[in-house]
N, C-alpha and C positions, 0 to 999 in steps of 0.2 A: 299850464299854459301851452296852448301849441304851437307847434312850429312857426306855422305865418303868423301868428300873433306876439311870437320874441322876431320876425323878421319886422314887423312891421314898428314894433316899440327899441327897434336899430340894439336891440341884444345879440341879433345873429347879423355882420352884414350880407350885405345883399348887391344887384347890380341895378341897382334901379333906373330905368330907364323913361319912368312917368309916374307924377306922385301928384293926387291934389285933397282936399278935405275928405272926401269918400274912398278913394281907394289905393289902394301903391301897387306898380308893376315894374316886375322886376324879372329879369332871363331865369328860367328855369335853369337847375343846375347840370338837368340831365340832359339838354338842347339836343332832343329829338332829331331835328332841324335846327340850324343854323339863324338864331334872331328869334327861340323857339321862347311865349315869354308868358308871364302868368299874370292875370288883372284877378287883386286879392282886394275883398272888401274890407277897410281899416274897423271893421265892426265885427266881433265872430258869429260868422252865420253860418249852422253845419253846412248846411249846401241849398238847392234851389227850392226848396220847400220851403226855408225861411230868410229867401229873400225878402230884403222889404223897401220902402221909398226912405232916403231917396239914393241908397245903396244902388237897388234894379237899377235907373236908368246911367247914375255913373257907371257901373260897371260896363253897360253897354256903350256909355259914349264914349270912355277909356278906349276900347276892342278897335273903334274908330281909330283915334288918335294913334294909338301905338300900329296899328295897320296902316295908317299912312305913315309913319316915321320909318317903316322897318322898308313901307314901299321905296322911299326917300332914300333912305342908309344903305339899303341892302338889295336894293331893287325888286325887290321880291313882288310880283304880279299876283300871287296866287296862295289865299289861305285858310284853315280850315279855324272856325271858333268853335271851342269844345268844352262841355262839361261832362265830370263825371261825377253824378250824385247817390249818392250810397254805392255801399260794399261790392253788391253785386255789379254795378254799374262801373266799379274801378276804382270808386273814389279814396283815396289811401289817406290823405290828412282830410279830418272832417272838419276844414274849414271852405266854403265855397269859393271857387276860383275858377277861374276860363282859362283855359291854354290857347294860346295866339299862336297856332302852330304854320309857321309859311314852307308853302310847297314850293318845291323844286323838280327837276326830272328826272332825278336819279338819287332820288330820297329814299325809295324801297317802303315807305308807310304806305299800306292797302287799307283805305273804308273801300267797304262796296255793298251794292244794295241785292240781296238774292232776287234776283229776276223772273219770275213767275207772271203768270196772268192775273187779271186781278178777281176777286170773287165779289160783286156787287152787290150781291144780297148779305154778307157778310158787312160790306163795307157800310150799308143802308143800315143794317140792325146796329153796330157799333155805334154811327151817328147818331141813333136816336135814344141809345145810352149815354151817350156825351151829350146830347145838346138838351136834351128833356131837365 
């Protein structure tokens, strides 16, 4: 059994901070950030490939909830919602989860997006791979 799967059957505890019939969240333990919190589906699902209904949208309306509590608690204005699915991608327990990670201004975490021009005919052929 893994990790969030004894967090959430209350074998390991936890700090929970928002729980309902789909999903429980609870502070990561490694608080990136401050109020930094994980929405784990109560169902094991490796990650966003087999998400499913009605998991998908609690998860998402959790991400709400607890983004405004942490806005409420913690003042927090400003937050990144993140997955990471599969290995390559970071994902380290392979049970799906979002991190509710809130920014602050001297938090030191860099996403950034490499800056380049865009190549259109690239972008045209891609769509018509994905949309076809």
């Amino acid at each position: 059994m893994c990790v969030f799967c004894k967090i959430i059957n209350n074998e390991i505890p936890s700090y929970t901070i928002y729980e309902d019939e789909y999903v429980k969240c609870f502070l990561d333990i490694s608080q990136a950030t401050k109020g930094h919190t994980l929405i784990v589906p109560k169902k094991h699902l490796q990650d966003v490939f087999a998400l499913e209904e009605p998991f998908t949208s609690a998860v998402l309306n959790a991400a709400v909830k607890v983004s405004n509590l942490l806005k409420e608690k913690l003042g927090v204005t400003n937050i990144n919602l993140l997955n990471n699915s599969g290995s390559l991608a970071g994902q380290t327990v392979m049970h799906f989860h979002l991190h509710v990670l809130p920014r602050y201004g001297n938090d030191e975490i860099d996403f950034h997006q490499v800056e380049h021009e865009p190549d259109f005919a690239k972008l045209d052929e891609l769509y018509k791979k994905i949309s076809s």
